[in-house]
C-alpha positions as a printed Julia matrix, in Angstrom:
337×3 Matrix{Float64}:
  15.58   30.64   14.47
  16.47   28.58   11.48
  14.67   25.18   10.94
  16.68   21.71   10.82
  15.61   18.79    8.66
  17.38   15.67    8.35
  17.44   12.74    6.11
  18.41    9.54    8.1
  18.9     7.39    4.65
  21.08    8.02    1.28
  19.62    5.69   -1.62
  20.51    5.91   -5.43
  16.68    6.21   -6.35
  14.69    7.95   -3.86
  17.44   10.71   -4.2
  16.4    13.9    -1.96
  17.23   17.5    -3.87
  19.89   19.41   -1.05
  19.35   22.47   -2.93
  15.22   22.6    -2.78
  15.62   22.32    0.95
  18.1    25.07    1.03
  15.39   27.19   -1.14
  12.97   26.9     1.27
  15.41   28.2     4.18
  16.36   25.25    6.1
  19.58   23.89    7.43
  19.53   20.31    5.58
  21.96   17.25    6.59
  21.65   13.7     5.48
  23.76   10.67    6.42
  23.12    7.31    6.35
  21.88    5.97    9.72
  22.37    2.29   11.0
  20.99    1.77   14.19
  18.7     3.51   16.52
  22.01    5.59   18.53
  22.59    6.9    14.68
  19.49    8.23   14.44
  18.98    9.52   17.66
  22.91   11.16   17.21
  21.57   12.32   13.69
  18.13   13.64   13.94
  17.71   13.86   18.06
  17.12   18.09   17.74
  15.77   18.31   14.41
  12.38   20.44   13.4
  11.81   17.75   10.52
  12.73   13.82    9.61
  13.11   12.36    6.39
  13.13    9.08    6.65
  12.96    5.51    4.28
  13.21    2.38    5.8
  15.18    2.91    8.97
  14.0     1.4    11.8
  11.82    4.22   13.8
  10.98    2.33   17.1
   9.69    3.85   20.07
  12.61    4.49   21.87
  13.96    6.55   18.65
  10.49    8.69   18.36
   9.99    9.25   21.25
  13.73   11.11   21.57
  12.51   13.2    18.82
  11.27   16.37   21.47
  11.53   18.73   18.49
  10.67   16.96   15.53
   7.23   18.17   14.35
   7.52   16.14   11.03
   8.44   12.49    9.54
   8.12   12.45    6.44
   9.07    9.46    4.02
   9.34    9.84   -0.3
   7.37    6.0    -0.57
   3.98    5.24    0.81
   5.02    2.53    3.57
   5.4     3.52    6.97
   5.79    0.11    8.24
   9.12    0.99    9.99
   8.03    3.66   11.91
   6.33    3.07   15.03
   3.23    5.64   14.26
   1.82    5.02   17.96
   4.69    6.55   19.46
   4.3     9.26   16.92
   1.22    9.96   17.43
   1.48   10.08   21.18
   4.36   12.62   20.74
   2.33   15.21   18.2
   4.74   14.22   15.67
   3.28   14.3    11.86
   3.67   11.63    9.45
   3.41   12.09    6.05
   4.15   10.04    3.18
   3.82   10.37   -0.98
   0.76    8.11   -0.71
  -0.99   11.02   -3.12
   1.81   10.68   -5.71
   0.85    7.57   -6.88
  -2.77    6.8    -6.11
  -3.93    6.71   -9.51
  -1.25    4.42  -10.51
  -2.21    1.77   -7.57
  -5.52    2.32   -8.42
  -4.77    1.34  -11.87
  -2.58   -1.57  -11.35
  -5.47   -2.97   -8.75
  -7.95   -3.26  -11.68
  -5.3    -4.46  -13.86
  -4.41   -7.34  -11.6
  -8.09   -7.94  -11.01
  -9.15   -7.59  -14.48
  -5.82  -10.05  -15.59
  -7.42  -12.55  -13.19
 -10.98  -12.75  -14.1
  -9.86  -13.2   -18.08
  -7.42  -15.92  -17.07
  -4.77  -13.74  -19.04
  -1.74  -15.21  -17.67
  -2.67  -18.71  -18.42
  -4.13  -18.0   -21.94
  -0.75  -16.19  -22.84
   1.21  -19.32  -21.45
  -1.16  -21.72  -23.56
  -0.4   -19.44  -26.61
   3.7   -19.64  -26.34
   2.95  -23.29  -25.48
   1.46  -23.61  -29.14
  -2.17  -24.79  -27.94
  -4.03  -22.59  -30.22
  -5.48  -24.4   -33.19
  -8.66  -22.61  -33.55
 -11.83  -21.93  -31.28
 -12.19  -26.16  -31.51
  -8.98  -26.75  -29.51
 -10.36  -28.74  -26.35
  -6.98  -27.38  -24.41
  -7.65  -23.57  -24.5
 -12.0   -24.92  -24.11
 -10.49  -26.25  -20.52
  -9.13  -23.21  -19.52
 -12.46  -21.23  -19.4
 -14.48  -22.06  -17.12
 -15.01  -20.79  -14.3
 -14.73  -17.26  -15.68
 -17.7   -14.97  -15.17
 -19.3   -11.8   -16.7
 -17.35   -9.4   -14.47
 -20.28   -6.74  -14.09
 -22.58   -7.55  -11.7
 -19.89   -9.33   -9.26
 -18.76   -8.24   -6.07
 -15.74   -6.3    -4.97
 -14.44   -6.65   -1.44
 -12.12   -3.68   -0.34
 -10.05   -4.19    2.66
  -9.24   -0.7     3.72
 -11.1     2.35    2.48
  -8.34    5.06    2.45
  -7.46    7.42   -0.51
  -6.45    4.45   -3.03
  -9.3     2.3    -2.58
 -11.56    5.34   -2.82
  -9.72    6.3    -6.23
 -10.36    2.56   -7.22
 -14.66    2.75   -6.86
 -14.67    5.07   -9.98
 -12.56    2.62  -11.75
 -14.44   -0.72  -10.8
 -17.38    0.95  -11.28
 -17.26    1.44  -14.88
 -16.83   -2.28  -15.07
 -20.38   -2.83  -13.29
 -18.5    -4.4    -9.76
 -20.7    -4.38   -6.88
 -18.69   -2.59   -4.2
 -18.67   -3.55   -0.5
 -15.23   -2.47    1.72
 -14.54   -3.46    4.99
 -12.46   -0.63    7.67
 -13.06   -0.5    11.44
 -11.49    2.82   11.16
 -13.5     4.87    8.64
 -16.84    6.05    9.2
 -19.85    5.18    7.65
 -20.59    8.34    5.97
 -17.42    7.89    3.92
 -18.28    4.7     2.56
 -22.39    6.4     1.32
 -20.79    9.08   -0.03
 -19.52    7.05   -2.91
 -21.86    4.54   -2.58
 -20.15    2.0    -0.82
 -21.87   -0.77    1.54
 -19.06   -1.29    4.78
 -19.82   -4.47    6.05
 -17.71   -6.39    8.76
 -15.3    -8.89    8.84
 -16.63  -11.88    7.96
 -19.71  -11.11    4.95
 -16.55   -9.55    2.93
 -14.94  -13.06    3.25
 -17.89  -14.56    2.21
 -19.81  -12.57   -0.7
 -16.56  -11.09   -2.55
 -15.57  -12.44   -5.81
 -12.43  -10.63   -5.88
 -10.67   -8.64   -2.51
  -8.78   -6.25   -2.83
  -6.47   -5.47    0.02
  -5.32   -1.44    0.77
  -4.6    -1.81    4.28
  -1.85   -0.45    6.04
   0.85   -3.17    7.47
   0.14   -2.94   11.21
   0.52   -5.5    13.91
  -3.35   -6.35   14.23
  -3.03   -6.61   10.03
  -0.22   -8.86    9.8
  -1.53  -12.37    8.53
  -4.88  -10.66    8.05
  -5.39  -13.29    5.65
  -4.99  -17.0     6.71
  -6.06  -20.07    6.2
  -9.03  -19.77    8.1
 -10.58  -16.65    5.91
  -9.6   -18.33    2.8
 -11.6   -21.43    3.57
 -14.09  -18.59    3.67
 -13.86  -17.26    0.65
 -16.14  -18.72   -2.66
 -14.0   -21.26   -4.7
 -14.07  -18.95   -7.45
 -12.95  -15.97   -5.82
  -9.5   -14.11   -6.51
  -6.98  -12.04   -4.16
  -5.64   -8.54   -5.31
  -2.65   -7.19   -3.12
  -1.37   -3.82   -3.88
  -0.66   -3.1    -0.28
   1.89   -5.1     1.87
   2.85   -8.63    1.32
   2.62   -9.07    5.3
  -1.12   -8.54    4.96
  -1.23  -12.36    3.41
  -0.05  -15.37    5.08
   2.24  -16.88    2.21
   1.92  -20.54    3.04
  -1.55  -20.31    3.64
  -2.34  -18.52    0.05
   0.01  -21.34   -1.39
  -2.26  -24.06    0.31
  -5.46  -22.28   -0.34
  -4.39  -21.92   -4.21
  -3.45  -25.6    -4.78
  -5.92  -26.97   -2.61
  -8.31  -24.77   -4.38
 -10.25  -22.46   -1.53
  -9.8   -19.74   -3.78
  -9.6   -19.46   -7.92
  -6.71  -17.09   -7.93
  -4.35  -14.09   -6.44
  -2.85  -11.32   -8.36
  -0.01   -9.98   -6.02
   2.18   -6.53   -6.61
   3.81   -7.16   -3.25
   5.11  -10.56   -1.01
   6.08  -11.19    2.23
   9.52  -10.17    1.55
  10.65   -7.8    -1.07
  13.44   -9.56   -2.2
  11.92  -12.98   -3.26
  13.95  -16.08   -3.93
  13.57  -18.08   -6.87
  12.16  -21.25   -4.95
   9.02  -19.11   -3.24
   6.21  -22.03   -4.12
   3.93  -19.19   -5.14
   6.36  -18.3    -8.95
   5.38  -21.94   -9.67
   1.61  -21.84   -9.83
  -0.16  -21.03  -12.67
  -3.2   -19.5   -10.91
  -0.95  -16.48   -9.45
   0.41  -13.16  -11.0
   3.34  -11.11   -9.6
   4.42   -7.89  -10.44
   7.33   -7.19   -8.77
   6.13   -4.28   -6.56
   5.6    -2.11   -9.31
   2.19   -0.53   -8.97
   3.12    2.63   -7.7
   5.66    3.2   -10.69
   4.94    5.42  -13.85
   6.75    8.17  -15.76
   4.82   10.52  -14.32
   4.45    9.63  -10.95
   8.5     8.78  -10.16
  10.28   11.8   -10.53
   7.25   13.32   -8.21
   8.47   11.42   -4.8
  11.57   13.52   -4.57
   9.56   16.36   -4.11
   7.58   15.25   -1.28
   9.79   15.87    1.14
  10.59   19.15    0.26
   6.96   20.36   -0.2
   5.54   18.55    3.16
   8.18   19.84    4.93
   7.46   23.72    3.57
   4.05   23.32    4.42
   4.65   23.27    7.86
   6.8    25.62    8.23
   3.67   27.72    6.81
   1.3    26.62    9.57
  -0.48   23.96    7.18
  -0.67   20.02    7.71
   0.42   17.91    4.71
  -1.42   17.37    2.13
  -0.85   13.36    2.73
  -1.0    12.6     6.18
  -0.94    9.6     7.59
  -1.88    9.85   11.25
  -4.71   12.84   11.79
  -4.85   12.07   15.14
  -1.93   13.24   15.84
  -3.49   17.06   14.86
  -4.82   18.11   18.39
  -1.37   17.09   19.87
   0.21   18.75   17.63
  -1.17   21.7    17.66
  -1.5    22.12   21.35
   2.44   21.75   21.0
   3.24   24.07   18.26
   0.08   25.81   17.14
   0.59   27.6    14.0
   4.34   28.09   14.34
């Protein structure tokens, strides 16, 4: 019986390899898909899914009765309705492990670029301010900046990238506290980490970091309110999802001054217009969704696909899943087949 996989998107970057599927002995189709009918047309009796950002609501999951796999080449899943998944022992996997060192990596960057007050040294230096260690304009711009060992790192989600970014603060002496209703305890003292709840990581973090997934209960995670909790001289790092931060109340908390700083890889929306308030403060730096990029890591997320997809037809899970408790469904459905 052969084994159908179908990609739902066509994209000039995240380009899928026709022939690696064939290699692997599948029948492989991709078309472009519109609207939830196209998809359910498209992928309705396939074995596997490869999807981007298509919309994946309930009603197109759960029409899925043969799909044992959705698998995306990014790390979002944000368009995919993963309870409905999950309910139907479908899989999800996504190239989360492709690029976990480069998050990690960008993460300290951002925080690092934050607590040295790069951006705003660099901007004083093309503005001509430097005239020696005696110029009272760069003297302004130091304090507050603190010794960064010793301080306190607050990481919102504990999943495989924030894990991969203890190592890294650590060697920079952070204090490392992380906050997940999700992951157990045991998780967190295995690399030395301190969960703590809601509320003391708003409170005792000079810098948090956010790895959370974007979910209903995490949209507008941060507001106003948990700003106002935050110390004065605290910063914001967001490698995750823009979602995660409420963008009017980070632009209010920034010039009103609840919080020092924010160093953001992602925004609300991904295509930002010139006028967002937050490209005209100083205190903020934006990368342009790039933390996930490197020349290693990019030509790596084609492959996903193709390798998730081959594991299961072995009888193995993926080696990046996103929803393990989908397993005991699963497997009731399709044991090692």
């Amino acid at each position: 019986m052969s084994f159908k996989v179908v990609a739902t998107y066509e994209h000039p970057i995240r380009v899928l390899d026709k022939k690696a599927f064939e290699q692997i002995g599948v029948d492989f189709i991709q078309k472009a898909c519109n609207t939830e009918d196209e998809i359910i047309a498209m992928a309705g009796d396939a074995d596997a899914v490869v999807f981007l950002d298509e919309l994946y609501t309930r009603r197109v999951v759960m029409s899925l009765k043969k799909c044992r796999l959705l698998v995306t080449p990014k790390v979002g899943v944000d368009t995919l309705d993963l309870t409905a998944a999950t309910e139907q022992g479908i899989l999800v996997a996504n190239a989360g492990e492709v690029c976990r060192e480069e998050v990690a990596e960008h993460t300290m960057a951002l925080l690092l670029a934050c607590a040295r007050k790069l951006l705003k040294l660099h901007k004083a230096a093309q503005d001509g301010l430097w005239t020696g260690l005696m110029c009272k304009e760069i003297r302004d711009l130091w304090p507050p900046m603190f010794r960064i060992s010793g301080q306190t790192l607050g990481l919102v989600g504990f999943g495989k990238i924030a894990r991969t970014v203890v190592s890294k603060a650590k060697g920079f002496g952070l204090k490392i506290i992380a906050y997940d209703p999700y992951i157990p305890e045991a998780v967190a003292k295995e690399l030395e980490v301190e969960l703590v709840d809601w509320d003391r990581i708003l409170k005792e973090s000079d810098y948090i970091s956010l790895h959370a997934a974007s979910t209903k209960e995490n949209y507008h995670l941060l507001g106003l309110n948990e700003f106002k909790k935050m110390k004065p001289t605290a910063y914001v790092i967001n490698t995750a999802r823009g979602q995660i931060i409420d963008e009017q109340a980070l632009y209010t908390a920034l010039k009103e001054k609840y919080i020092a700083g924010a160093g953001l890889d992602v925004l609300e929306t991904e295509f930002v217009r010139p006028d967002n308030p937050l490209l005209g403060l100083d205190n903020v730096i934006i990368t342009c969704h790039s933390a996930h990029y490197s020349d290693n890591s990019f030509p790596l997320y084609s492959q996903v696909p193709v390798e998730e997809v081959a594991r299961i037809m072995r009888g193995e899970l993926p080696k990046s899943l996103v929803n393990p408790q989908a397993i005991d469904k699963y497997q009731q459905k399709w044991g090692n087949h």
